[in-house]
N, C-alpha and C positions, 0 to 999 in steps of 0.2 A: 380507368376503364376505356376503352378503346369503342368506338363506335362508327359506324358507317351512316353518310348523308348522300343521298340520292336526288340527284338536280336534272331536272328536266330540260331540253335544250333542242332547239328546233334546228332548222339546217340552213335559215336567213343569219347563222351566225359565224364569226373569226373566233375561235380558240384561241387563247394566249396562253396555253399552259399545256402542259406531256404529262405521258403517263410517269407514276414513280415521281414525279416534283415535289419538293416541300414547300409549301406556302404559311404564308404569314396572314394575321388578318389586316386587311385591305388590300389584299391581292384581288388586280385585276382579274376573273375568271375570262369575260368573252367581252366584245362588244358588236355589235349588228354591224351587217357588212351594208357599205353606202347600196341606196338604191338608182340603180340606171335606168333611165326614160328615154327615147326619142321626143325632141320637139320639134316640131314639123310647121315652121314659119311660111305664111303663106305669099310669099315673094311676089308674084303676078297681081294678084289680087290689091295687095296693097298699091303698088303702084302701076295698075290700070295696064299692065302691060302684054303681049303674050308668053305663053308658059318657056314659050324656045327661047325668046330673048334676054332671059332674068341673067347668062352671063356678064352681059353688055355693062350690065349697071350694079353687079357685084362689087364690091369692096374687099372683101377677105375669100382666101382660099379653102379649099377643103386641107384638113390638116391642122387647121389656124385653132390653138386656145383661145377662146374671148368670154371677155365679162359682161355682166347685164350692163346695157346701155354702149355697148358698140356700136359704131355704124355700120351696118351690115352691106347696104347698098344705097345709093344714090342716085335721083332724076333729076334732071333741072327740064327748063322747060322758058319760056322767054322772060315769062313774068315773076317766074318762082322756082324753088327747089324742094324737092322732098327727100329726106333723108331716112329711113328703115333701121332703129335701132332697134338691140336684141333684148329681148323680155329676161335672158337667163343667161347664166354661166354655163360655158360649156366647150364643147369639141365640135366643131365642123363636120359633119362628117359624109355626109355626098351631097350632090344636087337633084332635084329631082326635073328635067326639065319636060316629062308631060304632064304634070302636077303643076308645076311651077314652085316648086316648095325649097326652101334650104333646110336642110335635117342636123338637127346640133344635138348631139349626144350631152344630156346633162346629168352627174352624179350629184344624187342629194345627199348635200352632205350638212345637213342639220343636226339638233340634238340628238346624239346617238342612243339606241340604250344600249346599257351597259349592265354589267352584274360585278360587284365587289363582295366580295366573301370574306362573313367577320369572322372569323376563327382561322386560327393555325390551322395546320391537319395536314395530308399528303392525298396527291390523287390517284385513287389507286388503279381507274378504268375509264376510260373513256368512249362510249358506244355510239351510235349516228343518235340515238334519244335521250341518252344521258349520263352526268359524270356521276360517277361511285367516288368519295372523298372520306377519307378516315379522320376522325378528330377523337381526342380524349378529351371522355364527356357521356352522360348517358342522355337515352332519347325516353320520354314520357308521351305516353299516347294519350290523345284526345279524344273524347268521347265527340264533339263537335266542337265547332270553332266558325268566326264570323270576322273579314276585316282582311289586310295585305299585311305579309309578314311584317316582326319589327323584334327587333335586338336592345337591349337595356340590362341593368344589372335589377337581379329578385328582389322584391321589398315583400315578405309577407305581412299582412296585415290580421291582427286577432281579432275573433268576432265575429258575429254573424249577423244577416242584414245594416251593415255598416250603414250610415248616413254623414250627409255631408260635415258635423261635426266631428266626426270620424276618422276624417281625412287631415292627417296633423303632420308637420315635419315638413321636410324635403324629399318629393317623388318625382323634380324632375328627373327624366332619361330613364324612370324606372320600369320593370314588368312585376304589375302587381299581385300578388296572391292573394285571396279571400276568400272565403265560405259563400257567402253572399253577400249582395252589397244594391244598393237603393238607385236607380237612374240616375237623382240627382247628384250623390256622389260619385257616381262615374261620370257626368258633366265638370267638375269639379277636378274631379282628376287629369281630365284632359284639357282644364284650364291652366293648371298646373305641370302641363306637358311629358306627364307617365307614358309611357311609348306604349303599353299593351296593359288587359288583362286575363285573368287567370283567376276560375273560380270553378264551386261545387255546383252551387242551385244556378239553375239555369233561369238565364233574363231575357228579356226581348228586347231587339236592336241598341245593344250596346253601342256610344259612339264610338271607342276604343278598337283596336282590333281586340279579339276575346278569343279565348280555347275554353271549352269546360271538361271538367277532370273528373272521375269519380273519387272516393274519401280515400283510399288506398294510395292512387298517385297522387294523389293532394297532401297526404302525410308525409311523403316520401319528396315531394316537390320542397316544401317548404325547410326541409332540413338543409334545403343547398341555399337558404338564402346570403345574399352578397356576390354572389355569382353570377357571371355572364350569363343571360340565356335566349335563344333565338325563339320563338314564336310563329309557327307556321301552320296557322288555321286552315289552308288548306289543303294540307298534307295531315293534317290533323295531329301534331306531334309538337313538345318541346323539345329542345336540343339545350342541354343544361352545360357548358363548358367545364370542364375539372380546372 
């Protein structure tokens, strides 16, 4: 069954993918576009000089790429020297000299975010607020949900009010289904490193991310167990992969 995912995306981002693409899962979808700053080094100031004169005792041109820890400009003086290195990485890019300033255009270019999408699927729209992506696979709606998405394969769990004796096997990497289930075996579980869960009776601040489902999609959920499924609490839906 053929289904549509609807991803929200603001406009501080680079698109890596077109309309009509087929993607794989870990396809790159975007990653944030570097942020540019001016920094406005205060040239005069530092070395006690007037605003007009900070050419004199420059070292780099406008134009110039430099690193933090350049020397930007230099004083000597009888007894000593002083040297004006740069705080940042960046681009020269004018002078100001009734300011007295040199302006270095710097891109921040730290950890980016980015967005990786686990599923196959094709993109079918792209809008300025967000992509439309086709996967085979059905969507389960949440009645609420609590936590940041997360992707595992379904382990259903029989039972109700589970407790930490309860919790038997191997659940790392899983998204777990339940009826209900005790705090402390939801501690438990994300000791055991379960990616999400998925349940009927509703609990208070679960540490896991959570969706709660009514008995309908709860019956219908757990028949896909062993299956990929994404978990997005705050879209309030499962995305169960075929």
């Amino acid at each position: 069954m053929k289904s549509t995912i609807n991803l929200p995306i603001s406009s501080d981002i680079r698109l890596l993918i077109k309309e009509e693409e087929k993607i794989e899962a870990g396809t790159l979808l975007w990653e944030k576009k570097e942020e540019k700053f001016i920094e406005a080094i205060p040239v005069s100031a530092l070395l006690k000089i007037p605003p007009s004169q900070i050419l004199k005792y420059l070292k780099k041109k406008i134009g110039e790429n430099i690193e933090a820890g350049t020397i930007l400009a230099k004083k000597k003086s009888l007894f000593s020297s002083f040297l004006l290195k740069s705080p940042v990485e960046g681009l020269i890019k004018e002078v100001d000299l009734k300011k007295g300033t040199l302006n270095i255009l710097v891109q921040k270019t730290g950890n980016k975010d980015k967005f990786i999408f686990p599923f196959s699927g094709k993109i079918k729209k792209i809008t300025k607020t967000h992509l439309e992506i086709e996967v085979e696979g059905i969507i389960i709606d949440l009645k609420r949900g609590g936590g940041k998405d997360a992707v595992g394969t379904l382990l259903p769990l029989s039972g109700e009010n589970l407790g930490v004796l309860d919790i038997k096997g191997e659940i790392d990497g899983c998204i777990i289904a339940v009826q209900s289930v005790a705090l402390e075996a939801v501690v438990k579980m994300e000791v055991l490193e379960a990616k999400g869960l998925i349940l009927v009776k509703r609990m208070e601040n679960p540490q896991l991310p959570w969706g709660e489902v009514d008995e309908e999609e709860f019956h219908k959920l757990i028949k896909e167990r062993g299956k990929k499924v994404w978990l997005r609490p705050e879209k309030k839906e499962v995305i169960v992969l075929e």
